[in-house]
N, C-alpha and C positions, 0 to 999 in steps of 0.2 A: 495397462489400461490407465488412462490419463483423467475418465471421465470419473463424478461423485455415482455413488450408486443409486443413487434419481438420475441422475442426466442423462435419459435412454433417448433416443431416436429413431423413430419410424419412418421405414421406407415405404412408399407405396406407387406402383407401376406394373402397368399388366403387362409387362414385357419380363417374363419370365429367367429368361436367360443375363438379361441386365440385372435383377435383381440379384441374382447367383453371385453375381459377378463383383458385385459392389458390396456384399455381404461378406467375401474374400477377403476383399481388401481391407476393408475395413471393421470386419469383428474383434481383431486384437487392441483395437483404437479406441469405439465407443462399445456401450452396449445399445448393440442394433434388434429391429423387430423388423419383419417384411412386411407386406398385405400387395397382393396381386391384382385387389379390386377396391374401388372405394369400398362395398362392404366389408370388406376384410377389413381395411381400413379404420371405419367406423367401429368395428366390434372389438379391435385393439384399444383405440381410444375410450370405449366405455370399461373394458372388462382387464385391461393391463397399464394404463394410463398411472401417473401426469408421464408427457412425452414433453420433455426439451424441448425439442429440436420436431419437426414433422415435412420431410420432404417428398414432393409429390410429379407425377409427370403431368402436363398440360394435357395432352393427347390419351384420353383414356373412354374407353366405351360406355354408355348409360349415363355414368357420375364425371363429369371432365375436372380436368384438376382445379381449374377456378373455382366450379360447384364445390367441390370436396373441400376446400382451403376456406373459403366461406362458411358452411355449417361446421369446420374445426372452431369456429369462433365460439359461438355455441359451447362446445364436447369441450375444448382446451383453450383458456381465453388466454392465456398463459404462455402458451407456446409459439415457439419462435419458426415462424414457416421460407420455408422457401420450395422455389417451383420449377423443373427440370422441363425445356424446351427444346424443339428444332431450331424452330422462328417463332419471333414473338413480334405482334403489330404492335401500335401504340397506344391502337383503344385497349387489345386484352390487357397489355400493361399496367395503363394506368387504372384499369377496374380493379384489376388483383392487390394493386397498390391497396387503392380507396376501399374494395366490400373486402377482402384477405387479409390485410395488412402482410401483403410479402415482406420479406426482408430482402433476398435475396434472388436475378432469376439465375443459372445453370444452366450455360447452352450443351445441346447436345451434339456429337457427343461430347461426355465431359472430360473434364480435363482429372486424371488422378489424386494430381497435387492441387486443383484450388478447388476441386472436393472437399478433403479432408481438412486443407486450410480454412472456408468457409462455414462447412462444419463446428472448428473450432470458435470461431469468429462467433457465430451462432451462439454455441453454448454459453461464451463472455458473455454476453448482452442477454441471455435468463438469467444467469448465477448474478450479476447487477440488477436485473428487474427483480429478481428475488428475496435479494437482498435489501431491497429498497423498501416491497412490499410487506416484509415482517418485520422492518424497524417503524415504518408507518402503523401496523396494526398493534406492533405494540408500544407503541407511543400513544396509539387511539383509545386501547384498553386501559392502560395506565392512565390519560388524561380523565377519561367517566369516569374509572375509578376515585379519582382524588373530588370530582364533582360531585359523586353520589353519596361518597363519605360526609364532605362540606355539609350536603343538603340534610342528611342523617344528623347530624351535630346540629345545626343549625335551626331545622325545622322537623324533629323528628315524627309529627304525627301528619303532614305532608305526604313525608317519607313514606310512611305505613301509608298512606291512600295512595301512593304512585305503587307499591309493591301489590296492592288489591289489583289495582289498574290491569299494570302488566300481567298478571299470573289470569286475568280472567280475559283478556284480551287473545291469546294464546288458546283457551277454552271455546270463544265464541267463533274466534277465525275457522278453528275446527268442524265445530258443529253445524256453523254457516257456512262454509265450502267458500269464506273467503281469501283474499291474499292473503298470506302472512309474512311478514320480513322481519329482516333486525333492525332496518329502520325504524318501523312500529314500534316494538319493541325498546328501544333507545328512549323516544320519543316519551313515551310512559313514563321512564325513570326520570328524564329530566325534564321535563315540562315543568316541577318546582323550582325550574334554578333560578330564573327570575327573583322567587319571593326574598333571594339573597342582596336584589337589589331593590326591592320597594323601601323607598323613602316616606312614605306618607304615613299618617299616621291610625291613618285607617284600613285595616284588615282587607285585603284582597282577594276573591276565592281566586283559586289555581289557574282556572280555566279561562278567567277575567283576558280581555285585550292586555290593560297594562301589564300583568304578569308575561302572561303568552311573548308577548314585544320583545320584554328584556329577556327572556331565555333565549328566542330566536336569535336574537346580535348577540349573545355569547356564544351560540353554536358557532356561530357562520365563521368565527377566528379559530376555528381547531378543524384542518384538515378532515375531508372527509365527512364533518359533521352536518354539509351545509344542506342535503337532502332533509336530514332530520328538524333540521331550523326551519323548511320549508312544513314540512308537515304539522310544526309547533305552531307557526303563523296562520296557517287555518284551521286551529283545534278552536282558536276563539274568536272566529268569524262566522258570523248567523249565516246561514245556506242561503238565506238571500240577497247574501252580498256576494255572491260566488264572481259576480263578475269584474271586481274587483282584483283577483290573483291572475295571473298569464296563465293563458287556455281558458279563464271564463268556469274554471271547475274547482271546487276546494276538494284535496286528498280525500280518497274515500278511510285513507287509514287517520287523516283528522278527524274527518265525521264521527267515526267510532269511537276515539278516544274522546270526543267533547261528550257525547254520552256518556260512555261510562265513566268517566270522570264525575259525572251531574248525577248520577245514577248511585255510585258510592258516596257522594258528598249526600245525597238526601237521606240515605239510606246510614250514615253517620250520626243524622238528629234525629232516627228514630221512625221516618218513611220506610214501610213495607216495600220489597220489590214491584209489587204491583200497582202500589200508592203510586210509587215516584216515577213509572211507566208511566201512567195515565195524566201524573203534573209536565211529564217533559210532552207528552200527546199534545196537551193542551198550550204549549207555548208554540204559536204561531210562528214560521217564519228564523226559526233559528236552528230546528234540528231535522239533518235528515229522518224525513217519513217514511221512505222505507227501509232503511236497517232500523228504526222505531218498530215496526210494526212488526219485520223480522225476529228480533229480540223478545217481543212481546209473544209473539206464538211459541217462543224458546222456552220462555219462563215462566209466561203465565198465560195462558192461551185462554182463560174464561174470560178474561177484560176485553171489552167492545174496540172495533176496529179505529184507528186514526181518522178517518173523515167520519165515521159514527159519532166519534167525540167529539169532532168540530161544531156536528150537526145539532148535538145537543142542547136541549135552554139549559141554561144555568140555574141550581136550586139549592136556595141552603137550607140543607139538609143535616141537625144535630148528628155527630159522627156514632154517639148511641141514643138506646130509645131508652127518651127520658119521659115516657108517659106516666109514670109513677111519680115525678116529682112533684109534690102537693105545692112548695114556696118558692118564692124568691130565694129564702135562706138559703135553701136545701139544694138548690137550682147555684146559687154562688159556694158553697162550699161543696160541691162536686168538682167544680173549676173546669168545665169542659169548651170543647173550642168545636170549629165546623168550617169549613175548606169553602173561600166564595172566590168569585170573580172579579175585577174590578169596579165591572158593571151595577155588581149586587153591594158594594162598598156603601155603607149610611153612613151620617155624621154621628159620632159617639162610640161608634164600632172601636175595640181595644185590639189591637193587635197583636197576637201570641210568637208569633216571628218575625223572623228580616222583613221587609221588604224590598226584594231587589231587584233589578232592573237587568235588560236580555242580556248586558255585556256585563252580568255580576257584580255591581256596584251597588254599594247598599242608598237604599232610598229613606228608609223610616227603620228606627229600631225597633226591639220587642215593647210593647209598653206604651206605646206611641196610640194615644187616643184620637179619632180620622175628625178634623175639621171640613168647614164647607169648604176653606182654602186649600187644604190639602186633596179633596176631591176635584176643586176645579185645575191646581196642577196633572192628579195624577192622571187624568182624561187626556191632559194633552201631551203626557210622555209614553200615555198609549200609543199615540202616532210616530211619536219621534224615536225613543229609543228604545221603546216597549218595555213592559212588566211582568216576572215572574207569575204565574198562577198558576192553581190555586193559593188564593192567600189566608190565611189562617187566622181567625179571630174567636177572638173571647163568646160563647153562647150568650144570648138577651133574655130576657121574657116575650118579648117580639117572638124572636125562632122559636122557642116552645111553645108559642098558641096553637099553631095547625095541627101538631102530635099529640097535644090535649085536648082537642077540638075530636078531635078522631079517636081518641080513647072515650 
């Protein structure tokens, strides 16, 4: 026997007597498997599979061999088909070509020798696709590997937010009955590789366009990778730019990652799960609303719904009750802060955080005391490139009057 002990080949043809026959001939040659009926067929290919080689007759009851050679695409993407005729027109032809990928057709009856020839010819052209497919994959595994190491050296607490990424990404696909792939997957790990190439001199969150950019055009030069470069490029486009990528749709496995990506980044400086739901709720127009709201019945199901929050007035509200604070002193050496809106932003207001803008770009740092100039900018890059909220400021004697009013 000439064949490796994978290269088996399946016959299938309800002509009983042919199959006898051809199983004769040829059981010393390859390792052959019968099926009488495309089901038989089919339950070889799930339950004795991978099949080389999968030959089939045209002319067969219920399942014809074009159907059957068609869902083998499906069962064995892999395998190398060809297809046993009387007469063959030139539409079935060329369909079997196009939805089959026939390799080969076999008039009938057939010929002994360019059987067993063809056969052979077959198996060359897997043992070369095979070939080909495991020096690709491990070419592909070895390339992320030496990526994922770089970005570990390079940016190692990155690193550790893409490893959160990925391990809970795999958790929520689960629980939410979503897709899950290794694109995804991929996708998580290197969506830092970018920060390898930012030049600037100012910090970029992960999720940032500029980051996103440059990891996508490093995938797209490593085979294989360019799916995942696709899904990188809309991790950091706002859902209202959907129209923007071909089809008008950004990946639903982007969606997800720019969340949790935003999700772990908040929950990093110290945002509750629930907190940092309610801050991405609240940013209009850049995260899908419903895996938001999905995630939110996942995790914290007592927080009010996404358009509930839309609907909400805005109130700043001290984040505890400081009714007991007698002074100003006692009021500043508490050092406490209260989560507002742009809207509710005063001149003198201190800011306790970033301020950053929907595509992650910092706008004002922590420290940054709010002018009337800076109110009259940040109004108009509410329209334009919009602003994270809630934003987080220093408490006043202002916001503790109502909760001492009420005490």
């Amino acid at each position: 026997m000439t064949n490796n002990a994978t290269d088996k080949v399946l016959l299938v043809d309800d002509d009983t007597n042919l199959l006898s026959a051809m199983r004769r001939q040829l059981h010393n040659k390859f390792a052959i498997d019968t099926a009488g009926s495309a089901a038989e067929g089919f339950a070889l290919l799930k339950n004795s599979g991978p099949y080389a080689v999968i030959i089939c007759d045209m002319q067969m009851p219920v399942c014809n061999g074009l159907q059957f050679l068609t869902k083998t695409m499906e069962l064995a993407p892999h395998s190398i088909r060809l297809m046993l005729t009387g007469s063959l027109d030139q539409d079935t032809a060329t369909r079997a070509i196009n939805q089959a990928q026939v390799y080969r057709f076999l008039k009938k009856p057939y010929d002994s020798a360019l059987l067993e020839a063809e056969i052979n010819n077959a198996l060359s052209t897997y043992r070369v696709q095979m070939a080909e497919k495991e020096l690709l994959e491990k070419t592909l595994v070895g390339s992320v590997t030496v990526l994922v190491e770089i970005i570990t050296a390079a940016h190692p607490r990155e690193f550790q937010l893409a490893q959160r990424v990925r391990e809970e990404l795999n958790e929520v696909c689960h629980a939410l009955n979503y897709d899950y792939s290794w694109t995804a997957t991929m996708a998580a790990l290197l969506l830092p590789l970018g920060m390898l190439l930012n030049t600037t001199s100012r910090p970029e969150p992960v999720t940032s366009a500029a980051i996103a950019e440059k990891s996508a055009a490093l995938l797209r030069k490593i085979p294989r990778l360019a799916v995942v470069s696709d899904i990188i490029t809309g991790v950091a486009l706002p859902i209202g730019r959907s129209h923007e990528l071909p089809g008008g749709e950004i990946p639903q496995s982007s969606r997800l990652l720019r969340i949790l990506y935003d999700l772990h980044t908040l929950e990093a400086i110290g945002k509750p799960r629930s907190l940092a739901l309610r801050m991405l709720m609240n940013t209009v127009g850049v995260y899908d609303a419903r895996i938001l709201e999905e995630l939110a019945a996942h995790y914290a199901p007592h927080i009010v719904s996404y358009s509930e929050i839309k609907s909400e007035p805005a109130v700043r509200v001290p984040r505890l009750d400081l009714t007991e604070t007698a002074t100003k002193e006692e009021e500043l050496q508490l050092n406490m802060s209260i989560m507002v809106s742009v809207s509710e932003l005063l001149v003198g207001d201190e800011l306790v955080e970033p301020m950053m803008a929907m595509d992650g770009s910092l706008l004002l740092d922590p420290g940054h005391i709010i002018t009337e100039a800076n109110l009259n900018r940040l109004n108009a890059l509410v329209e334009t490139r919009g602003i994270r909220e809630p934003i987080c400021i220093k408490v006043t004697t202002e916001d503790l009057a109502p909760t001492a009013a009420a005490a």
